[in-house]
C-alpha positions in Angstrom: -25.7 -34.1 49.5 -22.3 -32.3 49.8 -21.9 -33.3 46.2 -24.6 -31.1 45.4 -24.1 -28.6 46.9 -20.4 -28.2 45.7 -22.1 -28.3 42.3 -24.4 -25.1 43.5 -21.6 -23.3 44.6 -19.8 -23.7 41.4 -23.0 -22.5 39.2 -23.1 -19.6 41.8 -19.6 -18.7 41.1 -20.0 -19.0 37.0 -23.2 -16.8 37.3 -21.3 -14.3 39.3 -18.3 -13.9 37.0 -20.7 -13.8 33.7 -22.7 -11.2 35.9 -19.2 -9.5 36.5 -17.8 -9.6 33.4 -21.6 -7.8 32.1 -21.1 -5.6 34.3 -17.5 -4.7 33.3 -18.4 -4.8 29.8 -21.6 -2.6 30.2 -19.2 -0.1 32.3 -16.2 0.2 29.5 -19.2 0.5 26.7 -20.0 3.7 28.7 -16.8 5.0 28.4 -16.3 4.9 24.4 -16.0 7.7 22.3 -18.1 7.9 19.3 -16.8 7.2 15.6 -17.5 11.0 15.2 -15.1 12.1 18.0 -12.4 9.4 17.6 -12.1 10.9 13.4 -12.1 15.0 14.8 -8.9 13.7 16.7 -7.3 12.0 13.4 -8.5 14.5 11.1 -7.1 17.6 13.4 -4.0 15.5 13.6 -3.9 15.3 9.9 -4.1 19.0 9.4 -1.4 20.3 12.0 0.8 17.6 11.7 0.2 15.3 8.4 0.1 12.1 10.3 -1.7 10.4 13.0 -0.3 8.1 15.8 -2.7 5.8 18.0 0.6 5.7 20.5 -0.1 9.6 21.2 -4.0 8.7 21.8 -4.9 8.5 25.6 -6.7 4.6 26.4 -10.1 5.7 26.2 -9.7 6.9 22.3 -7.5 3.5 21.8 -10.2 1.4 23.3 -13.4 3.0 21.5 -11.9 2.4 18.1 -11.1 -1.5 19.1 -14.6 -2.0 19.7 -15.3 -0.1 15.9 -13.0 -2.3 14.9 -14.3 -5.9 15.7 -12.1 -5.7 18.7 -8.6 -6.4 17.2 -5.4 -4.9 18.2 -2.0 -4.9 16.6 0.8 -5.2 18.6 4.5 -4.0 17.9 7.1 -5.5 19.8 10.6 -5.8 20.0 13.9 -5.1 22.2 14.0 -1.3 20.5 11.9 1.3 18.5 13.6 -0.1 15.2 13.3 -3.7 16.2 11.1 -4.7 13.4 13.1 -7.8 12.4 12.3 -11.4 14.1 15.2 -13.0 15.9 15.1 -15.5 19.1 15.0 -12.5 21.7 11.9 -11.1 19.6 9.9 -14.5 19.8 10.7 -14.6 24.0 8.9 -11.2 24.0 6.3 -12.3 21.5 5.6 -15.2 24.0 5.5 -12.9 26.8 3.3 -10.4 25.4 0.5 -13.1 24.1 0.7 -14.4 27.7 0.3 -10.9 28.9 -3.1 -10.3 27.1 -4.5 -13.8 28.3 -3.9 -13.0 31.4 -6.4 -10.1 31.6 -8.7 -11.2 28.9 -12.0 -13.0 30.7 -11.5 -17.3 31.4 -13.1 -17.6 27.7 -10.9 -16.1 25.5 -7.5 -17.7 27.0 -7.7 -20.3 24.4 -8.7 -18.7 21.8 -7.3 -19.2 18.6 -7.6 -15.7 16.9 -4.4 -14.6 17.4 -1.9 -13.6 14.1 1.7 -13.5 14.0 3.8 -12.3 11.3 6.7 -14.4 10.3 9.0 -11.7 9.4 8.0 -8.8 11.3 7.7 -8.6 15.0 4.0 -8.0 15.4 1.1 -9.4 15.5 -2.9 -9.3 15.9 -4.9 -10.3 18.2 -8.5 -10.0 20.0 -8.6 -7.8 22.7 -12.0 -7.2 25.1 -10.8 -6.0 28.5 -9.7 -2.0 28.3 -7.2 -3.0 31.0 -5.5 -5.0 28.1 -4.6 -1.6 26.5 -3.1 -0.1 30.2 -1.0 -2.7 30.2 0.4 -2.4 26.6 0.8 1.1 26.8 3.0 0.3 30.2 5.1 -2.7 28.6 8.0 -1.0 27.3 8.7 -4.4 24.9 5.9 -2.7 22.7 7.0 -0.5 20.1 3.4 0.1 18.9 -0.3 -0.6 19.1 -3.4 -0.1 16.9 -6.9 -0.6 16.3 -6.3 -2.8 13.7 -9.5 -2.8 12.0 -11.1 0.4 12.6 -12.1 2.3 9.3 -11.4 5.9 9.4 -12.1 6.8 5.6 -15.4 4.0 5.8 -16.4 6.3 8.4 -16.1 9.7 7.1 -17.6 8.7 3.9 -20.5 7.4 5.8 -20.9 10.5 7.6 -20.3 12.9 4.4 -23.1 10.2 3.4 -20.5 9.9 -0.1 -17.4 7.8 -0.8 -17.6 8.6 -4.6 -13.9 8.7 -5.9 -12.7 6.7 -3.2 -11.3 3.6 -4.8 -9.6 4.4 -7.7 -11.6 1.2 -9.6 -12.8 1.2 -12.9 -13.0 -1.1 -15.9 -14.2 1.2 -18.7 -12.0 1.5 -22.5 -11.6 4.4 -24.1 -10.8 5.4 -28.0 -7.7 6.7 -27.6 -6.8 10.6 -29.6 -4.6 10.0 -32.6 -2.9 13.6 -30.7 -2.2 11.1 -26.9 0.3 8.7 -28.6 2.5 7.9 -31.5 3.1 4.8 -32.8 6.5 3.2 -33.0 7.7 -0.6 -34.7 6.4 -3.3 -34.6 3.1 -1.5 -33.9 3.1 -0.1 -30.4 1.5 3.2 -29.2 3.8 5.3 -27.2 1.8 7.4 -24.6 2.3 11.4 -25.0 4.3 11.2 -21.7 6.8 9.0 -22.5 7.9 11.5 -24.6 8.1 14.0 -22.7 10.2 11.8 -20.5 12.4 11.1 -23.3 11.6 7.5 -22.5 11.3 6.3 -26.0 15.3 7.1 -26.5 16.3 5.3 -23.3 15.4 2.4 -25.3 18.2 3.0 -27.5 20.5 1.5 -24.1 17.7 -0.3 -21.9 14.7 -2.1 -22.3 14.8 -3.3 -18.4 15.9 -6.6 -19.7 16.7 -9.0 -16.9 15.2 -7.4 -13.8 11.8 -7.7 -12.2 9.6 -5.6 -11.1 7.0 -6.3 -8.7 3.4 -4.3 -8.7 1.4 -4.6 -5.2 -2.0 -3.6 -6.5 -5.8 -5.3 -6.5 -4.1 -7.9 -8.7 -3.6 -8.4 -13.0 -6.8 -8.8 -15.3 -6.8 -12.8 -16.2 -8.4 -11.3 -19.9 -6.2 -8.8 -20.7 -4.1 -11.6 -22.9 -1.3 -8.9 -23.9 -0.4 -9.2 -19.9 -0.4 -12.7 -19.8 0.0 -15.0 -23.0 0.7 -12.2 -24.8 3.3 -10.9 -22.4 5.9 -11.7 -25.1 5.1 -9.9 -28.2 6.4 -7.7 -30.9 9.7 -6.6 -29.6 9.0 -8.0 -26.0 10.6 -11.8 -25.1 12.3 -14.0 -22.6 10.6 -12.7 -19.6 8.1 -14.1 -16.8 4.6 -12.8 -15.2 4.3 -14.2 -12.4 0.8 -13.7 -10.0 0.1 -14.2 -6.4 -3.0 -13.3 -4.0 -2.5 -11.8 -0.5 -5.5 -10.3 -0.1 -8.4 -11.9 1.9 -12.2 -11.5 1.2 -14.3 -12.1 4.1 -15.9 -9.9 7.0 -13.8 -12.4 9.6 -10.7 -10.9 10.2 -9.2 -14.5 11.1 -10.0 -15.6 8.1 -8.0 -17.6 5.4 -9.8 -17.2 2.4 -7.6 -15.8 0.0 -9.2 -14.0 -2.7 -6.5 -15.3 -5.4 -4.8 -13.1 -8.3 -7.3 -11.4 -10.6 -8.0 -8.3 -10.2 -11.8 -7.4 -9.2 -10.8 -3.6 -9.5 -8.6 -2.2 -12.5 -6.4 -0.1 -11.0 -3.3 -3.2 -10.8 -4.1 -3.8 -14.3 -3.3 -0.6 -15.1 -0.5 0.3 -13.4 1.1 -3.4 -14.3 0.6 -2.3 -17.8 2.2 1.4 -18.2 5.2 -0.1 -16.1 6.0 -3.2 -18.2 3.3 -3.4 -21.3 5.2 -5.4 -24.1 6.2 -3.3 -27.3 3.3 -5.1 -29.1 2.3 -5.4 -33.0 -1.1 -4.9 -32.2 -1.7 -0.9 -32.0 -1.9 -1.1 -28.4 0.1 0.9 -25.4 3.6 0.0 -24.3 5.0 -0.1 -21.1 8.1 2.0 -19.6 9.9 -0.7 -19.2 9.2 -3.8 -22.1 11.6 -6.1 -21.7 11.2 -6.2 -17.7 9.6 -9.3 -16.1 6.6 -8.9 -13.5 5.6 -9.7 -10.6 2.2 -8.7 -8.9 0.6 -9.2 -5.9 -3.4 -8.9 -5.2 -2.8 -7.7 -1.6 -5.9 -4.9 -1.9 -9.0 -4.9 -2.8 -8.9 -0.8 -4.2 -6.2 1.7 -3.4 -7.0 2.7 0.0 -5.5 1.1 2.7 -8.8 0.9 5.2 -9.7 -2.9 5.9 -7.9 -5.3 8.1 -7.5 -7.4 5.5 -5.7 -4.9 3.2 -3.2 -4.1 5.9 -2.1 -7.7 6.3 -2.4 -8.6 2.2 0.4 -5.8 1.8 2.5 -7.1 4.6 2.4 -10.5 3.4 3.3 -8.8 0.0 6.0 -7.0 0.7 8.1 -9.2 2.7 7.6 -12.5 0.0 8.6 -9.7 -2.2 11.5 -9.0 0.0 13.0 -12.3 0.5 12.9 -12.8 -3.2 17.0 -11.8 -5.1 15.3 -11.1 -8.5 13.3 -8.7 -7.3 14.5 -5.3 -7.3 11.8 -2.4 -7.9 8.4 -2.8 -5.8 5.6 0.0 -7.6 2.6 0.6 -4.8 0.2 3.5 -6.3 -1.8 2.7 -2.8 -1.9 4.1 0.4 -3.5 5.5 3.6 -4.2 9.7 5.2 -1.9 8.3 8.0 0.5 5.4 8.9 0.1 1.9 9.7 2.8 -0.1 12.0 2.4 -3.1 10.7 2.7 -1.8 7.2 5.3 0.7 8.0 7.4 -2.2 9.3 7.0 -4.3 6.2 8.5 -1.8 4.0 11.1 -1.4 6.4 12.1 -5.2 6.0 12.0 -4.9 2.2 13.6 -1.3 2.1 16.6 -3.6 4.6 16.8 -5.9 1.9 17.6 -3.6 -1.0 14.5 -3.3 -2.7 13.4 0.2 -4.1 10.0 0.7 -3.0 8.0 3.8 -5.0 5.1 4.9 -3.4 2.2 7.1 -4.7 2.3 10.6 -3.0 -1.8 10.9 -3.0 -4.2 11.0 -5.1 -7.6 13.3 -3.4 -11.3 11.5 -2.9 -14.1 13.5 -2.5 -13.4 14.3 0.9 -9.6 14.2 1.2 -8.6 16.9 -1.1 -6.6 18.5 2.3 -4.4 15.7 2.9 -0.8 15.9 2.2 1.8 13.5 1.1 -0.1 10.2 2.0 1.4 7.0 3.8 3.6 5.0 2.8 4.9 7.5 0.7 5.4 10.0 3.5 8.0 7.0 4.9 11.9 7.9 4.3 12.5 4.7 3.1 10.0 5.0 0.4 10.6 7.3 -3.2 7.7 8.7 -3.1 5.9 10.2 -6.0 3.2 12.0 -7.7 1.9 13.6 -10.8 2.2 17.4 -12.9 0.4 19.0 -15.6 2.3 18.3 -19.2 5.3 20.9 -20.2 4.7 23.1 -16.3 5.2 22.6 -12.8 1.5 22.6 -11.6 0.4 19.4 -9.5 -2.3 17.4 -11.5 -5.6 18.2 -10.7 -6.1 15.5 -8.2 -2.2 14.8 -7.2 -1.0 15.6 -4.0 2.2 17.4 -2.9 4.6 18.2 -0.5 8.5 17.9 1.3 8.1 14.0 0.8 7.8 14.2 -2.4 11.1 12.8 -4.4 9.9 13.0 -8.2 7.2 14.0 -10.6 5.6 12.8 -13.9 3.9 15.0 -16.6 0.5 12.6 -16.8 -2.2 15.1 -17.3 -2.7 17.0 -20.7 -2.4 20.8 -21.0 -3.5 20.7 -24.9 -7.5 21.5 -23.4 -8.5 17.6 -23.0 -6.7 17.5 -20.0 -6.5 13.7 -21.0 -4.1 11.2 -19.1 -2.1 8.1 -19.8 -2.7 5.8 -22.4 -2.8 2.1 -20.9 -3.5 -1.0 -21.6 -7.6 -1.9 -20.6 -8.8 -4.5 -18.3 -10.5 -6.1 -20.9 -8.6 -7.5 -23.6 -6.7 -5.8 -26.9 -8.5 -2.0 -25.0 -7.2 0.5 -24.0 -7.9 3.7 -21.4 -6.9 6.6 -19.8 -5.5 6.6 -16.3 -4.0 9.4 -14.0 -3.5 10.5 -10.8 -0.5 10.5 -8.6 -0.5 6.5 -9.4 0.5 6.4 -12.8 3.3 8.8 -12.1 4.4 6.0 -10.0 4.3 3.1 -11.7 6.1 5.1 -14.8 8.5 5.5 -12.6 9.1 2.3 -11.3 9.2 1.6 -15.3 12.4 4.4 -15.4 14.7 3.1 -12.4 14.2 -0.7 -14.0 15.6 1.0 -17.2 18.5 2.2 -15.2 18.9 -0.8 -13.2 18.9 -3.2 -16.1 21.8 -0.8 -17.9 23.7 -1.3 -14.4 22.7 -4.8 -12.9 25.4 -4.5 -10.4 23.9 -1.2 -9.2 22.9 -0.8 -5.6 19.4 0.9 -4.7 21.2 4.1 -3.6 23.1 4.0 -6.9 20.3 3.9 -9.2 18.1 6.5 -7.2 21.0 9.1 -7.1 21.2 8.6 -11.4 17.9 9.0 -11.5 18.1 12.5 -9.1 20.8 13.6 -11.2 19.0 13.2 -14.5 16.0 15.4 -12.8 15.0 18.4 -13.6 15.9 20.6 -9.9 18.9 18.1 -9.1 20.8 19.1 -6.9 18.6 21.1 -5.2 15.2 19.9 -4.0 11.6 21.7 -4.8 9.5 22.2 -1.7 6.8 20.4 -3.3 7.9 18.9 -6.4 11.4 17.0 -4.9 14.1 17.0 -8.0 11.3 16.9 -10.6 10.7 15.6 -13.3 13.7 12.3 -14.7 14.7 12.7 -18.5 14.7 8.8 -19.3 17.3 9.0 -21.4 20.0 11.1 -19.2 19.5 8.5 -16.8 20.6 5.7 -19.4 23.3 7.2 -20.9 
């Protein structure tokens, strides 16, 4: 009999705690702000200050946007604000802080599994369902940062504005290019109208980026446009690599492993992979900035906003490979986000450590952020950050962002009354299209500092960026929106 009734008194107990721990739960679902409210505070954030911080959020606004966001939080930790860097005393406080959440997540989740650490970087992700979790964080002074990891802000406005049109930057069409948009030059290749006016065609009189690597972090390379794979080395291109690696996961379940592999499903890292590096073909086809350069890209998004939990790691995982790599040297990202992400912010932090110039698209406006300024990561110090003007005047593109941040400029939109772009190589095979934005400026300029860099191989990053400000058009003074302007290619070779 006393057996039994031990065995009562323990089902009591277990249907008390599951009746607590409804009744908790019911009482912290009360408190959450809606989607609606939680965006006014980042989007009045955004207009006074051009960033947003969860640190500056109170608990409540921290804790509604975890539970939008499949209730995973990033944690930043580390002995100092700058502490992103593992080392032994990192990994004690790593151990601590996991500890720290079990300890007031309920009896079920103490073993879970669906926890992420970075091997690099000192944070990590993990599920968090008790608001007292957050207190706690916010109190440890070991944490540098925290975030709703996979709450969608831009999802969410779109879904409210009930349009996300323009939002991606995808798109596989081809286009016939205008005999007016290029010239050809031997064996065959089609210079693009802004090459030109970049006097990028006479750099290649001293450097065709021979013997450095560039790395594009994109949605990936097309596997059928042959003239960036087989064809890589063609015409006046040869001896250099392409090399392809997936980062980016594709699955609703953020602990997920299934990596998506390194096609891209978009466009957009097709295109950008091609105006940097295209090969100086035979074919009538575009060539790239830089023809002689080997390549490197990543498939660490799935389109060119960083919104989805699984972007956010893919460009992490990204960056810091790309980091720890010595051939690497110029890392192109025509991506971004309206505000900054730890996790990411640290991870070009690591490769900015590690000598790596990292150019970052300054914003490119959707249908319903035409307001935002200088985007992340390009806002970031360590970052050159660029964006795109109107051919032969200093007046932003017609969807290009400026700003202070800004550090150079590309002519990439046409002022002849087509207003036509870029001439690129297509996703599909032997086409061609147009492509614009504040995202070809950058990769064409990627394609200029691995001109310089392959002229200087013994060049530090702070060498080659201060040739290219002193072959730009306001060096040395700065434009309040338009940084040192545009770079004459071949000033910056000679």
């Amino acid at each position: 009999m006393k057996k039994h009734f031990l065995s009562l008194a323990v089902v009591l107990a277990m249907m008390s705690c599951s009746n607590n721990d409804e009744t908790l739960q019911v009482k912290q679902d009360q408190d959450l702000l809606t989607q609606k409210e939680i965006n006014a505070k980042i989007n009045k954030s955004l207009q006074e200050t051009g960033d947003f911080s969860w640190m500056s959020q109170d608990v409540q606004t921290i804790w509604s946007a975890i539970n939008y966001g499949e209730n995973i939080l990033t944690i930043g930790y580390g002995t100092s604000k700058n502490n992103f860097a593992r080392s032994a005393e990192a990994e004690n406080i790593k151990d601590d802080l996991i500890a720290l959440v079990k300890s007031f997540e309920p009896v079920s989740a103490k073993g879970t599994s669906e926890v992420y650490v970075n091997e690099n970087i000192n944070y990590l992700d993990v599920k968090v369902t008790n608001k007292e979790t957050i207190k706690a964080l916010l109190q440890d002074s070991r944490v540098r940062y925290i975030e709703p990891a996979a709450y969608n802000f831009l999802e969410s406005e779109a879904q409210a504005k009930s349009d996300s049109s323009g939002a991606s930057g995808c798109g596989y069409s081809t286009a016939t290019l205008n005999t007016n948009d290029y010239r050809t030059v031997t064996p065959g290749a089609r210079v693009p109208w802004s090459f030109d006016a970049h006097n990028i065609p006479q750099a290649w009189n001293y450097s065709s980026g021979a013997g450095v690597t560039v790395a594009i972090v994109d949605s990936g390379l097309s596997p059928e446009q042959r003239w960036m794979n087989q064809y890589f080395n063609d015409g006046y291109s040869s001896g250099r690599m392409v090399q392809k690696y997936g980062t980016f996961v594709d699955s609703w379940w953020a602990w997920s492993d299934n990596y998506d592999g390194v096609n891209d499903k978009c466009g957009h890292g097709t295109s950008m992979a091609s105006v940097a590096t295209a090969p100086r073909n035979n074919d009538n086809l575009p060539v790239g900035v830089a023809y002689n350069a080997n390549l490197v890209t990543y498939r660490a998004v799935e389109n060119v906003v960083i919104d989805d939990y699984h972007e956010k790691r893919g460009i992490v995982e990204a960056l810091t490979a790309l980091a720890n790599r010595s051939d690497v040297k110029v890392i192109s990202m025509s991506l971004g986000s309206p505000f900054s992400i730890g996790s990411v912010s640290d991870a070009v932090k690591y490769a900015h450590s590690r000598g790596k110039m990292i150019l970052a698209a300054g914003g490119t406006s959707t249908s319903f952020t035409t307001w935002y300024g200088v985007i992340f990561p390009a806002s970031m110090s360590e970052t050159v950050a660029v964006t795109g003007v109107k051919e032969g005047q200093y007046s932003k593109c017609d969807v290009c962002h400026t700003g202070s941040q800004i550090d150079f400029t590309v002519q990439m939109q046409r002022t002849n009354g087509t207003d036509n772009t870029v001439p690129v190589l297509s996703y599909y095979d032997g086409q061609a299209n147009y492509v614009g934005g504040s995202s070809v400026a950058t990769a064409t300029t990627a394609g200029i500092a691995t001109l310089i860099w392959a002229k200087h191989p013994t060049w530090s990053r702070e060498q080659v960026l201060q040739k290219m400000k002193e072959s730009a058009d306001f060096y040395p003074n700065k434009h309040s929106e338009f940084g040192y302007g545009n770079i004459d290619a071949l000033k910056a070779v000679q």
